[in-house]
C-alpha positions as CSV (number, residue, x, y, z in Angstrom):
1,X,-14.9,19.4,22.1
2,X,-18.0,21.7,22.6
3,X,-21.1,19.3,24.6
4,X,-23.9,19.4,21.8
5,X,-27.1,20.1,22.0
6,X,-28.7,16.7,20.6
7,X,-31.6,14.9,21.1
8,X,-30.2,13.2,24.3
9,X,-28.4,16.0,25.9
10,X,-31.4,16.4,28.4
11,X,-30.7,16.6,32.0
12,X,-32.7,12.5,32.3
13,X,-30.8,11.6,29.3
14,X,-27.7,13.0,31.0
15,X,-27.9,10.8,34.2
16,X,-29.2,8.3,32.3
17,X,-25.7,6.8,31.7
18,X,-23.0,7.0,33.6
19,X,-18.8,7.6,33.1
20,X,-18.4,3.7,33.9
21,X,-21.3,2.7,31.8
22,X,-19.0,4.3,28.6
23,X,-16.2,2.3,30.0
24,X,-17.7,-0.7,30.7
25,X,-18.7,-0.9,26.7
26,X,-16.0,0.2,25.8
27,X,-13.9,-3.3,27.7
28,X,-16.5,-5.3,26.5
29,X,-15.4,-4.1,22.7
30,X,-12.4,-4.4,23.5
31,X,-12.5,-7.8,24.6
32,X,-14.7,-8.9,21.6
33,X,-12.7,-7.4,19.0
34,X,-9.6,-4.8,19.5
35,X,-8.8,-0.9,20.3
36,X,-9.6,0.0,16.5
37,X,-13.2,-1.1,17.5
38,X,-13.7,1.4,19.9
39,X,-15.3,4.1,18.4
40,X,-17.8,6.8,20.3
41,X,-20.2,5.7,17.5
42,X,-20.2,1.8,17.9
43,X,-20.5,2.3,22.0
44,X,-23.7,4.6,21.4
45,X,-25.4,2.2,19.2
46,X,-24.5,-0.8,21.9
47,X,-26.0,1.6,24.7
48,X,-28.8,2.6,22.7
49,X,-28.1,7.1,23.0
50,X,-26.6,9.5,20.5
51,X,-23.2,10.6,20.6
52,X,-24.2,13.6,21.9
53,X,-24.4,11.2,25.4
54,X,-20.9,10.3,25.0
55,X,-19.5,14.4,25.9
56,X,-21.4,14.6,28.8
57,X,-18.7,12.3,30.0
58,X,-15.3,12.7,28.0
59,X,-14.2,15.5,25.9
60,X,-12.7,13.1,23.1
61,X,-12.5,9.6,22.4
62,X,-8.6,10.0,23.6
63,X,-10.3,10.8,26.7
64,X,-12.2,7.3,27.0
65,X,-9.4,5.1,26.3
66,X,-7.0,7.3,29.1
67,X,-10.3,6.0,31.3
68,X,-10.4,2.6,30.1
69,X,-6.6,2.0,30.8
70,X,-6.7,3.5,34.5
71,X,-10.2,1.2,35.1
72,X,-8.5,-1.3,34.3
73,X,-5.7,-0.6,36.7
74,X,-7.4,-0.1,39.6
75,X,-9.6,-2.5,39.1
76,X,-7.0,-6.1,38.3
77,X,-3.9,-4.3,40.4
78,X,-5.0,-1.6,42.9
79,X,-8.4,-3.1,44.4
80,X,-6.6,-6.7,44.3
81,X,-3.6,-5.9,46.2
82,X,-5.7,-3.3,48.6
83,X,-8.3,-6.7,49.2
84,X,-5.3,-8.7,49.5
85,X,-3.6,-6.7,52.3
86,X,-6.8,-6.1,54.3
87,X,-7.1,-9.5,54.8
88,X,-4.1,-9.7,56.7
89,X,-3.1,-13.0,55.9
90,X,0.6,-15.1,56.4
91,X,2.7,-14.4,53.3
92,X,2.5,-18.4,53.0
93,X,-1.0,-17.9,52.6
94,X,-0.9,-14.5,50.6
95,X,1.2,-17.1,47.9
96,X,-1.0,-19.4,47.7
97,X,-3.6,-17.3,47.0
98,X,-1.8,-15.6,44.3
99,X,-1.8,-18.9,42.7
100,X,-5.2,-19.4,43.1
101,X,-6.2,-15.9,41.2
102,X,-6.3,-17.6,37.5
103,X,-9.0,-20.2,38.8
104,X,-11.6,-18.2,40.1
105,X,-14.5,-18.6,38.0
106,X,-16.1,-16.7,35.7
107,X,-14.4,-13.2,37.5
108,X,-11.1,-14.6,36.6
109,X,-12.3,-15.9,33.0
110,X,-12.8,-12.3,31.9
111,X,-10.1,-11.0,33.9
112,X,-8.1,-13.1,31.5
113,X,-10.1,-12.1,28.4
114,X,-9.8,-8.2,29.4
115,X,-5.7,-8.3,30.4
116,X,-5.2,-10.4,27.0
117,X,-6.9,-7.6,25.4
118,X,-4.9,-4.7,27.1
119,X,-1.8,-6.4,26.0
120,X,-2.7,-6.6,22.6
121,X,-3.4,-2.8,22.7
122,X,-0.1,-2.5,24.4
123,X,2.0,-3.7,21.3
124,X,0.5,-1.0,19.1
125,X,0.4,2.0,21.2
126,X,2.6,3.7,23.6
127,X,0.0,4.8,25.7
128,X,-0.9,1.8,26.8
129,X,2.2,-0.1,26.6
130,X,3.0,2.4,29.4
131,X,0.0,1.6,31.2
132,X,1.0,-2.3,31.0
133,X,4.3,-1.7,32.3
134,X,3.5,0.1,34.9
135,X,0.7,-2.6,35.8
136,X,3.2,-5.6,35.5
137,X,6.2,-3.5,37.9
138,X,3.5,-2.7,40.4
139,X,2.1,-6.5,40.6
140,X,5.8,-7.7,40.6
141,X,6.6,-5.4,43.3
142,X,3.9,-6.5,45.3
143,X,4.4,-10.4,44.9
144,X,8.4,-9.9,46.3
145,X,7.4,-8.3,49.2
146,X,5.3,-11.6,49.7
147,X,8.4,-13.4,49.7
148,X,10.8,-10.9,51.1
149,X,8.7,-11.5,54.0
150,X,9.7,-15.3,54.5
151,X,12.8,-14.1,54.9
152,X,14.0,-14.5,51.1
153,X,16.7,-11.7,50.4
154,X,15.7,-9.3,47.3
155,X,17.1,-10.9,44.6
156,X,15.3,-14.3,45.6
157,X,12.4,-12.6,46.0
158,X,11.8,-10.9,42.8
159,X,13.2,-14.3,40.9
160,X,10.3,-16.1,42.7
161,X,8.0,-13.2,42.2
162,X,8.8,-13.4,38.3
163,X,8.4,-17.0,38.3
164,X,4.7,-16.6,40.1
165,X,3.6,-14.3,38.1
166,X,4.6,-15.3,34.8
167,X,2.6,-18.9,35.6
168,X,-0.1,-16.4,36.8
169,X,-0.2,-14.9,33.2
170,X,0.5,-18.3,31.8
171,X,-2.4,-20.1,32.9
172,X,-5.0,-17.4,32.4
173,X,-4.0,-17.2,28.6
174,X,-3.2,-20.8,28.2
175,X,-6.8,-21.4,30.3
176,X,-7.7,-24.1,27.5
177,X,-4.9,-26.2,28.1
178,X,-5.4,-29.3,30.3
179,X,-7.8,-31.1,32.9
180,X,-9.1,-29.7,36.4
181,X,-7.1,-32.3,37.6
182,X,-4.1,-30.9,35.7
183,X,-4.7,-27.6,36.6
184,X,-4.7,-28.7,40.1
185,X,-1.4,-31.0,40.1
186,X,0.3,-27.2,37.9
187,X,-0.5,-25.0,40.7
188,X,0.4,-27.9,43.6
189,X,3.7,-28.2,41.6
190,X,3.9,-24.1,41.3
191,X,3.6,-24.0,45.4
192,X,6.0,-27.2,45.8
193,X,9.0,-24.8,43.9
194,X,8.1,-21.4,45.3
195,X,7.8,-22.3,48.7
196,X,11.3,-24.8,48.8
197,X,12.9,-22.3,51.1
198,X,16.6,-22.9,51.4
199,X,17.5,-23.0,55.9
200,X,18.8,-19.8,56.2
201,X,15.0,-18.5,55.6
């Protein structure tokens, strides 16, 4: 679509917002209420511009929710496993903080809010079911080469890995449900069964 010449399509109006400020309100819509929500004219009334704004940054609204999906990518798979492997950390301790990722304060509440959100999305529309899978087979991935490198063979590996991350997923949606203490005792229990390595390891 042609750029427009509105009333904010000035060069200070331009810079004024950026690509991720689009995207950002965009999630936070998301979150809040569903994909159908996101509309180029709900996201300029939340950030206070015309829709003129908006294509300065993305040709269609298409455009924004192909942006939205790789944000989110990078941001709850790539980054996390890029920070995780810079810290260079035992694969003992790589687990264990795996299982720590749900309980992580208010970063980890709206991680949960945001990937409950995507997944909803996902059930509608291909694009980002795609997206999802590709998300869930990359963190997967990741968490069996945590065990692979106890010295679990590969089918071990990724049962374990499907067993972490499904109580991963678990206890970010099911957040609600439970004590601290609980909580606690879950993810001591989680550790107790993933780590019960059989000799030969």
């Amino acid at each position: 679509m042609p750029r427009q010449a509105t009333a904010d399509s000035s060069p200070t109006a331009r810079n004024s917002l950026t690509r991720e400020d689009w995207i950002e309100a965009a999630m936070r819509v998301l979150e809040a209420k569903s994909v159908d929500a996101v509309r180029i004219e709900t996201l300029a009334q939340e950030l206070n511009v015309t829709r003129g704004s908006f294509y300065w940054h993305f040709r269609s609204r298409n455009a924004l929710l192909e942006a939205m999906l790789t944000a989110w990518r990078n941001a709850a798979t790539e980054q996390v496993i890029d920070r995780f492997e810079r810290r260079k950390t035992s694969p003992t301790e790589q687990i264990h903080d795996l299982l720590s990722l749900p309980f992580r304060g208010q970063a980890a509440k709206r991680a949960a809010a945001t990937e409950l959100a995507m997944r909803a999305w996902a059930r509608r529309d291909a694009m980002a079911r795609k997206v999802v899978d590709e998300v869930d087979a990359t963190r997967l991935s990741y968490i069996a080469q945590c065990f692979s490198a106890l010295g679990l063979d590969l089918a071990e590996a990724r049962l374990r890995a499907f067993a972490l991350y499904a109580y991963e997923v678990s206890e970010s949606l099911l957040s609600a449900q439970g004590s601290d203490l609980q909580k606690r005792e879950r993810r001591a229990f989680m550790a107790r069964v993933l780590l019960d390595l059989p000799p030969s390891a």
